[in-house]
C-alpha angles and dihedrals in degrees: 000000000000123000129200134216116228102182096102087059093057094064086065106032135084130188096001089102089110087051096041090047093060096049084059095044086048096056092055108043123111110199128196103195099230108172114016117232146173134227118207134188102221102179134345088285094018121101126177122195115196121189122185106228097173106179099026133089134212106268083056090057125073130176121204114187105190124167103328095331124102112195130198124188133173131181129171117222112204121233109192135000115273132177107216115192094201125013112199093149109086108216089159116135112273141189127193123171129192129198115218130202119250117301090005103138145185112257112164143354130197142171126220131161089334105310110109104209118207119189123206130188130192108220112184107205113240097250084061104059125084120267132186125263132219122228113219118199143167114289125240092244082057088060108050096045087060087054090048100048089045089060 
């Protein structure tokens, strides 16, 4: 695997460090794949993130979106002692965490048949987006006095 450096960025760079720091976190992450999920592009501003929790129900699941992080953990907590001959169904704790872009936030979450569906929408504030500007310019009168008093 190869890894960067991305010192030499930092001297001409201001404000990139978020972006700096995941691509760090993303060359060293080992990541075990429990449990599997999907990431879908909905709409132009809509995310979904779909995690397959097969095992677990929804009082065993909690979702934390802090600043920018949305956190998922799981843990099963075992209710009587069974004796499985064979256990092909994780229910092992689990924590998956996922970065989002700015104003990227949280907006619903539901359960069904053991996918776990989390919905995600970018709202720009206002004051972001881009906005049209008017031109303001000399008027004609102003013009024609400068002629006048030229002559």
């Amino acid at each position: 695997m190869r890894t960067y450096d991305f010192s030499p960025l930092f001297r001409s760079t201001i404000g990139f460090d978020r972006l700096f720091d995941l691509a760090e976190t993303a060359q060293r992450a080992t990541d075990e794949g429990y449990p599997p999920y999907n990431i879908e592009r909905l709409a132009e501003d809509r995310y979904q993130i779909t995690l397959a929790v097969a095992g677990f129900s929804p009082d065993e699941i909690s979702i934390t979106a802090e600043q920018n992080v949305v956190t998922i953990e799981g843990g099963k907590t075992e209710k009587a002692e069974r004796e499985f001959l064979y256990r092909g169904i994780s229910t092992r704790h689990f924590k998956r965490q996922f970065n989002l872009a700015d104003y990227v936030q949280v907006k619903n979450a539901s359960f069904d048949n053991g996918l776990l569906k989390i919905e995600l929408v970018r709202e720009i504030p206002e004051a972001m987006k881009p906005r049209r500007i008017a031109i303001n310019g000399t008027s004609h009168a102003n013009v024609h006095q400068l002629e006048s008093k030229a002559a």
